[in-house]
N, C-alpha and C positions, 0 to 999 in steps of 0.2 A: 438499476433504475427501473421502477416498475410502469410508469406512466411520465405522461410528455407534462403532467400537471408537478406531478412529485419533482420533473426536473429543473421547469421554472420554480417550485417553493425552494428548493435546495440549491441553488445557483449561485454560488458567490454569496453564499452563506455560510460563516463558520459554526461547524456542527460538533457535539464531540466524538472521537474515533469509537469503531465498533468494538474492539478490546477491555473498553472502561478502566483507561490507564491513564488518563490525562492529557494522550493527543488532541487534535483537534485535524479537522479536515475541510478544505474549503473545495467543492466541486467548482471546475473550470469547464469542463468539457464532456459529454455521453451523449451514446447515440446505442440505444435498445436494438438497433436493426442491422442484419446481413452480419458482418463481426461486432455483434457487443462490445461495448470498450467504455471507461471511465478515465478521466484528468482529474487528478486531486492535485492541491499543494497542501501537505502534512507540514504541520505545525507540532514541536516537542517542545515546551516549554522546561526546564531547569526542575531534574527531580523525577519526571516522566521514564518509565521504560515500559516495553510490552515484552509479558513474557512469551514464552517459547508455545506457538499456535501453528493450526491447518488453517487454510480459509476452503474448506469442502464445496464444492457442487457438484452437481448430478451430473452425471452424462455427460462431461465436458470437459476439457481440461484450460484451466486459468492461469495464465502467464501474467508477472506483473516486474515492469522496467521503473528501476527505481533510480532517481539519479540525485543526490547530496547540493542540493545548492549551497547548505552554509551546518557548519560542523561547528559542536561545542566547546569547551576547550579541552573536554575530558569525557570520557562515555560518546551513548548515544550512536557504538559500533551495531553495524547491522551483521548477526548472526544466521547465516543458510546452511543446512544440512547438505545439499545437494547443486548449488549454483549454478545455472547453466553459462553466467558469463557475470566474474565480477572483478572490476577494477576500485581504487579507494574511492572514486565518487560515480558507479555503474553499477547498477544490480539487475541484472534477471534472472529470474525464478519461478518455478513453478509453486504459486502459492497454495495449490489444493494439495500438493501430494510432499513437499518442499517442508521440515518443519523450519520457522524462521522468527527471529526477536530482536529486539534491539537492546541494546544494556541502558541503565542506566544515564539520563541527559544531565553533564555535573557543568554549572561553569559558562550560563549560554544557556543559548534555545538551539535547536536541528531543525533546518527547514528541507524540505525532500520534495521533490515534484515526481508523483508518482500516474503511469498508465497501465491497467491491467485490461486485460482483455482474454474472452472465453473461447475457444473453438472447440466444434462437435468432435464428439468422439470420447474413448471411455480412458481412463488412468494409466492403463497400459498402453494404448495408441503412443 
């Protein structure tokens, strides 16, 4: 969130996801300052998958807690290379370094409420 302007136009706005897969992302919550951090609630409408991405930044490493409020009948499995902690509706992961995708949404929409957040320090830290 680059400004406190950008965060009231994005606020409980549904936007579509930075992938260009068909998600959709509604900001609930950011705060730019001390620990960075974002609330979305992700929306996967029937047919949506992301494939297999980094989400990179500089000089920092990005955590992001993903937790399944409502699953499809079929797909729409979230895929991590590396998981620092996952149960079938818990995900944390390191999205910068982490490669990570979701299959396929068959059957149903995927709703997710997702927090990621950056702390200083470099890839290897």
């Amino acid at each position: 969130m680059a400004t406190i302007r950008d965060y009231w136009r994005n606020w409980l706005h549904w936007q579509r996801g930075r992938q260009g897969t068909g998600y959709d992302k509604l900001l609930l919550l950011a705060n730019p300052f001390l620990v960075p951090f974002d609330l979305y609630l992700l929306r996967f409408p029937d047919g949506t998958e992301i494939p297999p991405h980094q989400d990179p930044v500089t000089d920092k490493r990005h955590y992001r807690l993903n937790i399944i409020l409502k699953r499809p009948r079929a797909g729409g499995e979230f895929i991590c290379a590396n998981p620092i902690f996952e149960t079938k509706r818990i995900k944390l992961f390191r999205s910068d370094v982490s490669l990570h995708s979701v299959t396929k949404v068959q059957g149903g929409s995927r709703y997710v409420l997702s927090l990621g957040w950056v702390l200083k320090g470099t890839t290897g830290d």
